[in-house]
Each structure stands twice: as structure tokens, then as C-alpha cells.
mmJSON file of the N, C-alpha and C atoms, coordinates in Angstrom:
{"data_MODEL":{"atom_site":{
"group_PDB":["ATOM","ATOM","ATOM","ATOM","ATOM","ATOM","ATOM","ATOM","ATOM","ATOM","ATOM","ATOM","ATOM","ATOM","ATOM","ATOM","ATOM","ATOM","ATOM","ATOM","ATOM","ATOM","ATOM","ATOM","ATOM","ATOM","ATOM","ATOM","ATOM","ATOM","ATOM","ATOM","ATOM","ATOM","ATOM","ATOM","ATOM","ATOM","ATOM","ATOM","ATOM","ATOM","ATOM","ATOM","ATOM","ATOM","ATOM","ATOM","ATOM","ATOM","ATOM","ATOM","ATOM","ATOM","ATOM","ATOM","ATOM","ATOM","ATOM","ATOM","ATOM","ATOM","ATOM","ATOM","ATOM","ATOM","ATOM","ATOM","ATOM","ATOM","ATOM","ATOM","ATOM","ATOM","ATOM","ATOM","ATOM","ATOM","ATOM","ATOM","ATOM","ATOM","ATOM","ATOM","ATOM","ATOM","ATOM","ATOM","ATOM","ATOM","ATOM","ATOM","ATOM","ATOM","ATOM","ATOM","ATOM","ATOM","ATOM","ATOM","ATOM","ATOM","ATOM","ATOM","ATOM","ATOM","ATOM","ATOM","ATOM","ATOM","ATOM","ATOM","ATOM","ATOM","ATOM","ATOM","ATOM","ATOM","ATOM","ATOM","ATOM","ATOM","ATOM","ATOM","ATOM","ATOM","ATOM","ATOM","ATOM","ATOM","ATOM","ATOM","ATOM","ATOM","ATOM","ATOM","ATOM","ATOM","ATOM","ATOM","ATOM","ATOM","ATOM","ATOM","ATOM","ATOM","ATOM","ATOM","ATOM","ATOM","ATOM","ATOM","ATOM","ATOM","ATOM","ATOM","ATOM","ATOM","ATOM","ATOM","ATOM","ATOM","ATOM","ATOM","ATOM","ATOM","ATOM","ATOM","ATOM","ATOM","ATOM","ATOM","ATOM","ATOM","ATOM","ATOM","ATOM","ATOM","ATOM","ATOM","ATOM","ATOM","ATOM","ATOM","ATOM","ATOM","ATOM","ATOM","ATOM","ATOM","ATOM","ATOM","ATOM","ATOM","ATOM","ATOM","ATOM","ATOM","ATOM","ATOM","ATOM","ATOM","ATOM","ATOM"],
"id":[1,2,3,4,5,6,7,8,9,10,11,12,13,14,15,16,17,18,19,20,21,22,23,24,25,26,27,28,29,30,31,32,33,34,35,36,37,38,39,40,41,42,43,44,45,46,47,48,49,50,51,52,53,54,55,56,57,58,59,60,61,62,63,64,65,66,67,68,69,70,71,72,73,74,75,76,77,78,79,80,81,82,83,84,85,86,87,88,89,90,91,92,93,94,95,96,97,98,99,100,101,102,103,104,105,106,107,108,109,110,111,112,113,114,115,116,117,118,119,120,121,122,123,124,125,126,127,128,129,130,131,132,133,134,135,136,137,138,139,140,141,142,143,144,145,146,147,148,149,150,151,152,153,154,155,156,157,158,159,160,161,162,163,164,165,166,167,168,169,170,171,172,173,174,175,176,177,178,179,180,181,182,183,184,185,186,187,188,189,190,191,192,193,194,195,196,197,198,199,200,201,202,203,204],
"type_symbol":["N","C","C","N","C","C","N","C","C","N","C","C","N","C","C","N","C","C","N","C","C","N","C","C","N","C","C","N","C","C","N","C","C","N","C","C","N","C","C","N","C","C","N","C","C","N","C","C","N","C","C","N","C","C","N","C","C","N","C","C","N","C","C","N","C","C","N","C","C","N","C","C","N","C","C","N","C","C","N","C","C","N","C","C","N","C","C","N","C","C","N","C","C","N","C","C","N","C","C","N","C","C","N","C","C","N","C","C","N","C","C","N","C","C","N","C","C","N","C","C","N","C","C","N","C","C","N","C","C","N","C","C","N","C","C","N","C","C","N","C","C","N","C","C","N","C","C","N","C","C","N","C","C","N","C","C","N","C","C","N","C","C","N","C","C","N","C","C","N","C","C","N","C","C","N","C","C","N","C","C","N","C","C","N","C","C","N","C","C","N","C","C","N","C","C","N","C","C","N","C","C","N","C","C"],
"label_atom_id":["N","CA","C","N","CA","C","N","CA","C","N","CA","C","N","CA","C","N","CA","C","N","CA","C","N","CA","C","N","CA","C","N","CA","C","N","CA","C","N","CA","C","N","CA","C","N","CA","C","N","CA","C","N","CA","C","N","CA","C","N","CA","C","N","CA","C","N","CA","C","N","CA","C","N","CA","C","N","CA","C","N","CA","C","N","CA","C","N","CA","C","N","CA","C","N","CA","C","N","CA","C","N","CA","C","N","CA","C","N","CA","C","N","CA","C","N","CA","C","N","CA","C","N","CA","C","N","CA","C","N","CA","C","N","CA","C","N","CA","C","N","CA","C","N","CA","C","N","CA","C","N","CA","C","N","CA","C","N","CA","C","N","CA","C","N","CA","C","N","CA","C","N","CA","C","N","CA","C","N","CA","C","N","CA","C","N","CA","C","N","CA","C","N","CA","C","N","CA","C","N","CA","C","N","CA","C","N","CA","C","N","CA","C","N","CA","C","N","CA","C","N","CA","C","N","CA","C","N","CA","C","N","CA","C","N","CA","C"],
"label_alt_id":[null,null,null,null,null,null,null,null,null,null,null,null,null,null,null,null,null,null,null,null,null,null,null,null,null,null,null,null,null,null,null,null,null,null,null,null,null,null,null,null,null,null,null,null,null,null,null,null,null,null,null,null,null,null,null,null,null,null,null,null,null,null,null,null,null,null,null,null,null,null,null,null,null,null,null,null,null,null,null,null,null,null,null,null,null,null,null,null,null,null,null,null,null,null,null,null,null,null,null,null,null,null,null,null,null,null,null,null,null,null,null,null,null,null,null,null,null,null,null,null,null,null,null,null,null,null,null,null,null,null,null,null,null,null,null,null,null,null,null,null,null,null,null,null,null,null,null,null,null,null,null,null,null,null,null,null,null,null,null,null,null,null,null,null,null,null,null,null,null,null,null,null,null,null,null,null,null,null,null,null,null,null,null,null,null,null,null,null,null,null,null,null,null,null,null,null,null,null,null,null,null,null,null,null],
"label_comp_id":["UNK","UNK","UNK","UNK","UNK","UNK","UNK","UNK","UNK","UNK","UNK","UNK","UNK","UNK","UNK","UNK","UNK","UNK","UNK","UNK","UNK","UNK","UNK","UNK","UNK","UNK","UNK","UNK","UNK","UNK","UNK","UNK","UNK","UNK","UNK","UNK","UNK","UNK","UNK","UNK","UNK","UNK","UNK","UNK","UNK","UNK","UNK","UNK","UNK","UNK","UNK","UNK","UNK","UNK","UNK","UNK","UNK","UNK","UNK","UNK","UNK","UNK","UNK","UNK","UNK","UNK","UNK","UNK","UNK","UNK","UNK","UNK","UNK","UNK","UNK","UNK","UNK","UNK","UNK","UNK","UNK","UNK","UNK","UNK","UNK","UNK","UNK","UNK","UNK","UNK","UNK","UNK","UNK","UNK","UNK","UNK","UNK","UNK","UNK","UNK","UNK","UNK","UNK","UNK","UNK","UNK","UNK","UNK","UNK","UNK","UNK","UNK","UNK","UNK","UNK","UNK","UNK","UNK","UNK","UNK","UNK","UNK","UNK","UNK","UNK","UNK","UNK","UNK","UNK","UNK","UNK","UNK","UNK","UNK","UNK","UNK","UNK","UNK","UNK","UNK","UNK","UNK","UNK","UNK","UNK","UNK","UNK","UNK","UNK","UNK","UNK","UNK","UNK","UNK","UNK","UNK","UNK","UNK","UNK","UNK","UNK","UNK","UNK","UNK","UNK","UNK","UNK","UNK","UNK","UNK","UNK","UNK","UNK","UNK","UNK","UNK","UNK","UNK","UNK","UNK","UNK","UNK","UNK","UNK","UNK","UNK","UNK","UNK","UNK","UNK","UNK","UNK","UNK","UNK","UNK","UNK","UNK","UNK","UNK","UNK","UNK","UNK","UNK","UNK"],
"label_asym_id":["A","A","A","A","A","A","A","A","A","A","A","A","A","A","A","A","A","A","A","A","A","A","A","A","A","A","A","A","A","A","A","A","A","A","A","A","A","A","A","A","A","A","A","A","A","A","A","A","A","A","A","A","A","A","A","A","A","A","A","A","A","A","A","A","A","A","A","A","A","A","A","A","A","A","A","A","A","A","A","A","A","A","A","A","A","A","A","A","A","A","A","A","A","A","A","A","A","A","A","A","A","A","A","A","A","A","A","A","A","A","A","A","A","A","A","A","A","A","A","A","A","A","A","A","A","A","A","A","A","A","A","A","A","A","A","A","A","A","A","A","A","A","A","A","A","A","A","A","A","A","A","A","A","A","A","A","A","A","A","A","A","A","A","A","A","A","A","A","A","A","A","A","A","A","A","A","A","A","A","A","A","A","A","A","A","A","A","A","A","A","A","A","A","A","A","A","A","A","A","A","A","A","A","A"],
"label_entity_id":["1","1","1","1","1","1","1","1","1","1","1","1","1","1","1","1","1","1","1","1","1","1","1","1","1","1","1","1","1","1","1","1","1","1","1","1","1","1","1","1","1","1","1","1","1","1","1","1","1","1","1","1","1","1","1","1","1","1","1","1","1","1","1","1","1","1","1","1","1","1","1","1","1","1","1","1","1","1","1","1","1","1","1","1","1","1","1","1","1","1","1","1","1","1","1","1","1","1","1","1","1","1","1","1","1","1","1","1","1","1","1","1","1","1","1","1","1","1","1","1","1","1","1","1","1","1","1","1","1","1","1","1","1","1","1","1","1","1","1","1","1","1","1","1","1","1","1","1","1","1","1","1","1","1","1","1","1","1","1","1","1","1","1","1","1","1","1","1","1","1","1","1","1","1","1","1","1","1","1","1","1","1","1","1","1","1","1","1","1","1","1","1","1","1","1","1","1","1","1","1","1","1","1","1"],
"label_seq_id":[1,1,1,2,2,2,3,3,3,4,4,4,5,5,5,6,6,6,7,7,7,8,8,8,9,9,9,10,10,10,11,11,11,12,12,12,13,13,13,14,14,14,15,15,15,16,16,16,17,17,17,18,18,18,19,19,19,20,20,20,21,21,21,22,22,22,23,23,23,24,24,24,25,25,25,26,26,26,27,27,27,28,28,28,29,29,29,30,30,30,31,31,31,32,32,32,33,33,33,34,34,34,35,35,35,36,36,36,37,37,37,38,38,38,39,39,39,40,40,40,41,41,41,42,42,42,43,43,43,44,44,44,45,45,45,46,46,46,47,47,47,48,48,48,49,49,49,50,50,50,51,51,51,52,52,52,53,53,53,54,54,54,55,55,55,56,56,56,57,57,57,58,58,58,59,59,59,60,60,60,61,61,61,62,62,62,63,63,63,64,64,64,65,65,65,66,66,66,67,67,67,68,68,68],
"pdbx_PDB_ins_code":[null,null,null,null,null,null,null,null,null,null,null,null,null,null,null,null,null,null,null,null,null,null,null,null,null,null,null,null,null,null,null,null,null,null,null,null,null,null,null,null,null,null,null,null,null,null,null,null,null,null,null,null,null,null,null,null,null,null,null,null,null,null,null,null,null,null,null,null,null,null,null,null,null,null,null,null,null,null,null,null,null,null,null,null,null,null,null,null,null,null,null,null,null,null,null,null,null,null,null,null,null,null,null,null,null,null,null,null,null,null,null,null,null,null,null,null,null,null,null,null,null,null,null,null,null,null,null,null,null,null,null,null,null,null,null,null,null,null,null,null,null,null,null,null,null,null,null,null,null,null,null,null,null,null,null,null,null,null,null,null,null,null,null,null,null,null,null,null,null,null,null,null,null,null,null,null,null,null,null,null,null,null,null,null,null,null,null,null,null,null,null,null,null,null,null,null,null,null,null,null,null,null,null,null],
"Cartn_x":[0.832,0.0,0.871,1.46,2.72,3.624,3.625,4.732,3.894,2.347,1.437,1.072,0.822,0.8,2.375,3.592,4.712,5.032,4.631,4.412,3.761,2.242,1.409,1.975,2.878,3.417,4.527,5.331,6.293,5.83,4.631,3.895,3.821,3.239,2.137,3.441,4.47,5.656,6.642,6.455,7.063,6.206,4.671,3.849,4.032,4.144,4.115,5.405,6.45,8.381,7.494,7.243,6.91,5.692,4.88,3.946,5.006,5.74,6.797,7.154,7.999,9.218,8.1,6.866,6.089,5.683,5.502,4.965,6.118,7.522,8.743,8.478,8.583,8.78,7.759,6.546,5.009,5.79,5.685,6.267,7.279,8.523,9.761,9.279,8.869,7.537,7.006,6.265,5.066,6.134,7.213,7.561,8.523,8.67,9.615,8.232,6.959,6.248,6.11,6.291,6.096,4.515,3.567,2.321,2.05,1.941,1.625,2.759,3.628,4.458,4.584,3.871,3.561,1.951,0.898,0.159,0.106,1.369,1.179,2.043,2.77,3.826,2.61,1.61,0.72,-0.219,-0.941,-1.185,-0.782,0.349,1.053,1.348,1.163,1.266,0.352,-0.886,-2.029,-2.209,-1.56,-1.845,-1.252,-0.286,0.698,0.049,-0.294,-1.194,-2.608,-2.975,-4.221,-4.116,-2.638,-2.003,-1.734,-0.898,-0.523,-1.748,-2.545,-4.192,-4.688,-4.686,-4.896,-4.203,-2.833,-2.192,-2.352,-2.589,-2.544,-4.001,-4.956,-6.21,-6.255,-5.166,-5.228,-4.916,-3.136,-2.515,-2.865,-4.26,-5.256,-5.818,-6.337,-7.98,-7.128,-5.832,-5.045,-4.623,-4.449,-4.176,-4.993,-5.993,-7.636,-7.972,-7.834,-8.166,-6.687,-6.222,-4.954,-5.053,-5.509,-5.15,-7.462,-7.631,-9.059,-9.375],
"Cartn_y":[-1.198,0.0,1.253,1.174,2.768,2.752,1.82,1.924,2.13,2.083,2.665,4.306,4.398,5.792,6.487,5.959,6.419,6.705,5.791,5.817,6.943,6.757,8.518,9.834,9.612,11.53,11.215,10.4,10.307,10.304,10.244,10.311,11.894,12.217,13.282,14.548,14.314,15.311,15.435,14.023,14.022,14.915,14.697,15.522,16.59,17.279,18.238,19.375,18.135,18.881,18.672,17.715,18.03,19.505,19.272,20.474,21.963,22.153,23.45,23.401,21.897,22.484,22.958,22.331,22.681,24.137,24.58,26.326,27.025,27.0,27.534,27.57,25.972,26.239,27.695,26.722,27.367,29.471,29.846,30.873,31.638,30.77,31.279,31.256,30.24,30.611,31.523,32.054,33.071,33.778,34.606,35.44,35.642,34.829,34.684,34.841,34.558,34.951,33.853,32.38,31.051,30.652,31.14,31.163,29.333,28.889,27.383,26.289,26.693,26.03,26.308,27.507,27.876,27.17,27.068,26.43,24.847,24.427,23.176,22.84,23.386,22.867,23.456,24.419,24.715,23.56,22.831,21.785,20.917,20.169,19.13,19.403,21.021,21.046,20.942,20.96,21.209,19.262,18.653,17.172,16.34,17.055,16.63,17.514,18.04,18.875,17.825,17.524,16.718,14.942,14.984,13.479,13.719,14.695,14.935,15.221,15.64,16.164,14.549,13.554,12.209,11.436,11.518,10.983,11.213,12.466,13.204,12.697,12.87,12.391,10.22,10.06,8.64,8.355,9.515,9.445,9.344,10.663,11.528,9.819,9.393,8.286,7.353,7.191,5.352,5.827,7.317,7.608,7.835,8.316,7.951,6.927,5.501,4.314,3.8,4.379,3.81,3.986,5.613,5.876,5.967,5.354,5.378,4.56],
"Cartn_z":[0.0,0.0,0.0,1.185,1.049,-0.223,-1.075,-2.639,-3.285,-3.182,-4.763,-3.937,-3.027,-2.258,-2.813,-2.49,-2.799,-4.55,-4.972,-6.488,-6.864,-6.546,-7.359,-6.642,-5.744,-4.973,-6.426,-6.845,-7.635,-9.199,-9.393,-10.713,-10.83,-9.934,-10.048,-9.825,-9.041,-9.303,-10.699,-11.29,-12.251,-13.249,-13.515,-14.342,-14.635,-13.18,-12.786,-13.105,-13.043,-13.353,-15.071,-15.822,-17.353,-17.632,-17.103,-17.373,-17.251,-16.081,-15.856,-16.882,-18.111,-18.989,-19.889,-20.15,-21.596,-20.92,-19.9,-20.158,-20.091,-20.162,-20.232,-21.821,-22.652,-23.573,-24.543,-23.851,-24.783,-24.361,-23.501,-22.893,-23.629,-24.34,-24.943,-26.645,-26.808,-27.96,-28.879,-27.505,-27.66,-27.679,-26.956,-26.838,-28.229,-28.981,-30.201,-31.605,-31.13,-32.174,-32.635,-32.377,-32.792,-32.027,-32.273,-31.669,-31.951,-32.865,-33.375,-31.957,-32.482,-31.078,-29.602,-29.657,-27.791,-28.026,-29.188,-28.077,-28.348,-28.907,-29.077,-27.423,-26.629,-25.745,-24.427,-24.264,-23.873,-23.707,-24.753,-24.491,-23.811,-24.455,-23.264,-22.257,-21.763,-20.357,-19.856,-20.521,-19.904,-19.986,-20.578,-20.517,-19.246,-18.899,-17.855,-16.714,-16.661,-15.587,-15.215,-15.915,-15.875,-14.99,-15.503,-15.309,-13.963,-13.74,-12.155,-10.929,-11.968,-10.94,-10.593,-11.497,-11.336,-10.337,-10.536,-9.486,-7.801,-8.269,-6.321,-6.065,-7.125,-6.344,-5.786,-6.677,-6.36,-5.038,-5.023,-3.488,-2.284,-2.537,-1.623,-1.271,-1.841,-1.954,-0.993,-1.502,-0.926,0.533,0.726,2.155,3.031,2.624,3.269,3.162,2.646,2.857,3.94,3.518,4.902,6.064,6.355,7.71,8.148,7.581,8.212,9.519],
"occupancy":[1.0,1.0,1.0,1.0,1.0,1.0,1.0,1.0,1.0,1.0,1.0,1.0,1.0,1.0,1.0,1.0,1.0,1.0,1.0,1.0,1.0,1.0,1.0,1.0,1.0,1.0,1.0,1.0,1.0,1.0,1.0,1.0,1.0,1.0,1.0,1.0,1.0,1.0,1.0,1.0,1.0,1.0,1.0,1.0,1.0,1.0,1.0,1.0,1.0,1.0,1.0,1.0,1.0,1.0,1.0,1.0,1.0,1.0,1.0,1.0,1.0,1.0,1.0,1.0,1.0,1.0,1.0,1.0,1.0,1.0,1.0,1.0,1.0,1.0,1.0,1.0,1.0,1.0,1.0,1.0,1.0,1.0,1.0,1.0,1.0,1.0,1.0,1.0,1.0,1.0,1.0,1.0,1.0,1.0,1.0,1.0,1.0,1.0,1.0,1.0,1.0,1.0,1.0,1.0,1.0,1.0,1.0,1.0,1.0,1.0,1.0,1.0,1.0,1.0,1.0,1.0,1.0,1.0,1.0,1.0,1.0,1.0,1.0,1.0,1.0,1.0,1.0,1.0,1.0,1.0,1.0,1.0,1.0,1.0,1.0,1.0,1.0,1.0,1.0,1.0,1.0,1.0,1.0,1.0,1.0,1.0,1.0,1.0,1.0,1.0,1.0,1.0,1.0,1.0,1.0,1.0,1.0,1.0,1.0,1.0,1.0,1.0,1.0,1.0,1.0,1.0,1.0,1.0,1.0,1.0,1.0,1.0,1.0,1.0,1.0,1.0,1.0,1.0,1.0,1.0,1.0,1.0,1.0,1.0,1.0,1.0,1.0,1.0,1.0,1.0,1.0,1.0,1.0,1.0,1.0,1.0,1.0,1.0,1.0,1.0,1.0,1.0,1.0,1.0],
"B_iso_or_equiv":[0.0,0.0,0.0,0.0,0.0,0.0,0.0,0.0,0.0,0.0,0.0,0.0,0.0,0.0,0.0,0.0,0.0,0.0,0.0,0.0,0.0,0.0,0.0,0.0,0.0,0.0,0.0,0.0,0.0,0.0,0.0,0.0,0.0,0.0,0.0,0.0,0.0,0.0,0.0,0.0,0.0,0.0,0.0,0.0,0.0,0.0,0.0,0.0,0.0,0.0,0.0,0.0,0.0,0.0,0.0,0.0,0.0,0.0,0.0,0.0,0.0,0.0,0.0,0.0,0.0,0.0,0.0,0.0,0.0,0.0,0.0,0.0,0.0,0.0,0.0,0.0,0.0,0.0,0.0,0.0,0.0,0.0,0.0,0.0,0.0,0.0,0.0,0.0,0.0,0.0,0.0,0.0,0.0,0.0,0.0,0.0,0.0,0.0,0.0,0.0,0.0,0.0,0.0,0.0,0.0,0.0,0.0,0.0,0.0,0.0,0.0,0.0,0.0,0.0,0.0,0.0,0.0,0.0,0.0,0.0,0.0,0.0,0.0,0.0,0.0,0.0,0.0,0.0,0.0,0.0,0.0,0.0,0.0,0.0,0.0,0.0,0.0,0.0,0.0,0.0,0.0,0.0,0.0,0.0,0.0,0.0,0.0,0.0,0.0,0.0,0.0,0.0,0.0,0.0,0.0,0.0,0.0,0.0,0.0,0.0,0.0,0.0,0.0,0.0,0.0,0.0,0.0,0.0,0.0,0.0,0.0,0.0,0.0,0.0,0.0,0.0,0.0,0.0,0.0,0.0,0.0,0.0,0.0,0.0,0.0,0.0,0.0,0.0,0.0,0.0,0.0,0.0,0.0,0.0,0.0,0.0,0.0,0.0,0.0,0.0,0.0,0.0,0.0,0.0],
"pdbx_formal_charge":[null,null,null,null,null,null,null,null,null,null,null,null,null,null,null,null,null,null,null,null,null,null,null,null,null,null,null,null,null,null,null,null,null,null,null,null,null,null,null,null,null,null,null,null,null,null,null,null,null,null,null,null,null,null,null,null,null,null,null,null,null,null,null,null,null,null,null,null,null,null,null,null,null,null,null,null,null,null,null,null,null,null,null,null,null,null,null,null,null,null,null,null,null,null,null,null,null,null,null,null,null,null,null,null,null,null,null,null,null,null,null,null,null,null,null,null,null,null,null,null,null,null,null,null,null,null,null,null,null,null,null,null,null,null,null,null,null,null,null,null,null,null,null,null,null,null,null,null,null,null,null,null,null,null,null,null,null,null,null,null,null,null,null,null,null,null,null,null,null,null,null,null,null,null,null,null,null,null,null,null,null,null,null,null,null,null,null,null,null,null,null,null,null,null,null,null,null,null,null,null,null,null,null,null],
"auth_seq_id":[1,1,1,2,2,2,3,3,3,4,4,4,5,5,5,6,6,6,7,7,7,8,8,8,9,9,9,10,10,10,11,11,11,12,12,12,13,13,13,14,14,14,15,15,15,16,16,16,17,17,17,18,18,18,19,19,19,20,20,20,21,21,21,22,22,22,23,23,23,24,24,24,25,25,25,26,26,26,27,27,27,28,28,28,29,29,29,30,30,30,31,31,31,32,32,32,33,33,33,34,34,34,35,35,35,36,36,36,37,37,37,38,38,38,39,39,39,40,40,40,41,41,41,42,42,42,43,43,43,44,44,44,45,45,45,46,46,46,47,47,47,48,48,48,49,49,49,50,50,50,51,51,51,52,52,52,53,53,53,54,54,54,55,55,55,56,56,56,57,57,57,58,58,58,59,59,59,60,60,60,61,61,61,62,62,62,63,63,63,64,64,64,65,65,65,66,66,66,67,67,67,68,68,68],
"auth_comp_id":["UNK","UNK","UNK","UNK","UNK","UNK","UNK","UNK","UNK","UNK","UNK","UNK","UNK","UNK","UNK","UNK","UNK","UNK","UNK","UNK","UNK","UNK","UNK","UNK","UNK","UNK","UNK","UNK","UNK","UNK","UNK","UNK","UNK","UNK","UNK","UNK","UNK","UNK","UNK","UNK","UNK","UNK","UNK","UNK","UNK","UNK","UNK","UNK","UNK","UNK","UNK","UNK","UNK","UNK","UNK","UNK","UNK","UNK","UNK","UNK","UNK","UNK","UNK","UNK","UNK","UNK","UNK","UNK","UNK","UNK","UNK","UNK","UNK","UNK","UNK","UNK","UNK","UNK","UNK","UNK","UNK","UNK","UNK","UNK","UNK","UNK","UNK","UNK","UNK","UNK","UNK","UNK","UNK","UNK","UNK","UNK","UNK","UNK","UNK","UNK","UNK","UNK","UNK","UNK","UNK","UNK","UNK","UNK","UNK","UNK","UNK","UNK","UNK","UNK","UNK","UNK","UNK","UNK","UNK","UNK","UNK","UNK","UNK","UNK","UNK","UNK","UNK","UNK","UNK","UNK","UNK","UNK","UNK","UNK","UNK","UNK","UNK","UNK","UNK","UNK","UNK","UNK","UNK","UNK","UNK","UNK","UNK","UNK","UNK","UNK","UNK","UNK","UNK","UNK","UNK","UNK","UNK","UNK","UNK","UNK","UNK","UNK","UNK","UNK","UNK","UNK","UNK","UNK","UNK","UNK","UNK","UNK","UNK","UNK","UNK","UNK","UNK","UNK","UNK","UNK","UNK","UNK","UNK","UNK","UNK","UNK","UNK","UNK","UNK","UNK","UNK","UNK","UNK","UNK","UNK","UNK","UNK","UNK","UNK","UNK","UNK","UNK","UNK","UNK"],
"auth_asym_id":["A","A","A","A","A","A","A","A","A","A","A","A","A","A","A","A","A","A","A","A","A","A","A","A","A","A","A","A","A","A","A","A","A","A","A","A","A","A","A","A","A","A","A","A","A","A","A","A","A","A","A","A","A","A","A","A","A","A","A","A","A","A","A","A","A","A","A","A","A","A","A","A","A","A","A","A","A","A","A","A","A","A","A","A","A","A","A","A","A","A","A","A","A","A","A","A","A","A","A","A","A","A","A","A","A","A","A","A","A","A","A","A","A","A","A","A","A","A","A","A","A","A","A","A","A","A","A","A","A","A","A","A","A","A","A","A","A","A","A","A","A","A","A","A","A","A","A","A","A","A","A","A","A","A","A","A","A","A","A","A","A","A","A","A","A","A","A","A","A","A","A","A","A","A","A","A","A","A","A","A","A","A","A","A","A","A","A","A","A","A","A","A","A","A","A","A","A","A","A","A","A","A","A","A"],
"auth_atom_id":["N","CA","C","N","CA","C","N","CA","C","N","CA","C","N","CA","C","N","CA","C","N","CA","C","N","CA","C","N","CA","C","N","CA","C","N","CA","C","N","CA","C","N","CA","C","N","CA","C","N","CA","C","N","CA","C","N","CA","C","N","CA","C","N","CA","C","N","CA","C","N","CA","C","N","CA","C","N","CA","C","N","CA","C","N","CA","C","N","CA","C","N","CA","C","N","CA","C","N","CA","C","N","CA","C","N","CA","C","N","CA","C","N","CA","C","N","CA","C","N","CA","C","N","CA","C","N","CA","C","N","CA","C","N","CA","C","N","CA","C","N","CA","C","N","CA","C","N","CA","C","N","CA","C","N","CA","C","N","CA","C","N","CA","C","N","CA","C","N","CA","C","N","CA","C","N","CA","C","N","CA","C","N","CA","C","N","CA","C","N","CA","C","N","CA","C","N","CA","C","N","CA","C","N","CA","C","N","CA","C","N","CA","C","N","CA","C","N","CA","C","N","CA","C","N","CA","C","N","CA","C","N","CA","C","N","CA","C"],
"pdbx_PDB_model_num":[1,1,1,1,1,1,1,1,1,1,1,1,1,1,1,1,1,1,1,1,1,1,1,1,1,1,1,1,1,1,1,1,1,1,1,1,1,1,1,1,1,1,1,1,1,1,1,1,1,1,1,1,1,1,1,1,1,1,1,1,1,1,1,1,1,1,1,1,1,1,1,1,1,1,1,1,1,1,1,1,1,1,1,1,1,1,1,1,1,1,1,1,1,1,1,1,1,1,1,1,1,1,1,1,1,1,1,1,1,1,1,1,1,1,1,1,1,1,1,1,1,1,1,1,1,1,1,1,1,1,1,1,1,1,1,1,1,1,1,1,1,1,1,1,1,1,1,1,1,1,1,1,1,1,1,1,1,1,1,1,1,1,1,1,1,1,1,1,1,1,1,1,1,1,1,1,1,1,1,1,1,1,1,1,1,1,1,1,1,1,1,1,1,1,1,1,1,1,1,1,1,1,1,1]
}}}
């Protein structure tokens, strides 16, 4: 139980370090006038954002079934 709890804090941070590089990129992008490639790296952050929102809610659920 504590290695799939330990697992989604380690999912959901990893998402989370990917979502940061895609709004750096989407960010350096936009600011270069490459609009097509800021919102394509915009997306995948917003995909890795979604993934990490999943994980923590898994974390959340397995640690409330743990410590109940």
C-alpha cells in the first residue's frame, strides 16, 4: 500500500516537473512569435497537468483508505 501511495506523490511530481518544462517552452515561444508552437507545448502542459491532478487524487484516496 505505502509503494502505490509512494508511487502517485512520484507520478504526479514528475507531471508536474513536465507540465513546468512545456509552459517555459510554450512561454519562450510566444515570446519569439512562434504562436503554433507555444500552443502546441501549452497543451502538453495542460496534458501533464491533468495526469498529475490524477495521481494526487489517487494518493489523496489510498491515504484515506490507509489511515481510516
Amino acid at each position: 500500500m505505502d509503494h502505490d501511495i509512494h508511487e502517485h506523490h512520484e507520478k504526479a511530481a514528475h507531471h508536474h516537473d513536465e507540465a513546468a518544462k512545456h509552459h517555459r517552452e510554450a512561454a519562450k515561444h510566444h515570446k519569439s512569435g512562434h504562436h503554433e508552437k507555444a500552443a502546441h507545448h501549452s497543451k502538453v502542459a495542460h496534458g501533464h497537468s491533468l495526469h498529475a491532478t490524477d495521481h494526487h487524487h489517487h494518493a489523496s484516496k489510498k491515504h484515506a483508505e490507509h489511515h481510516s
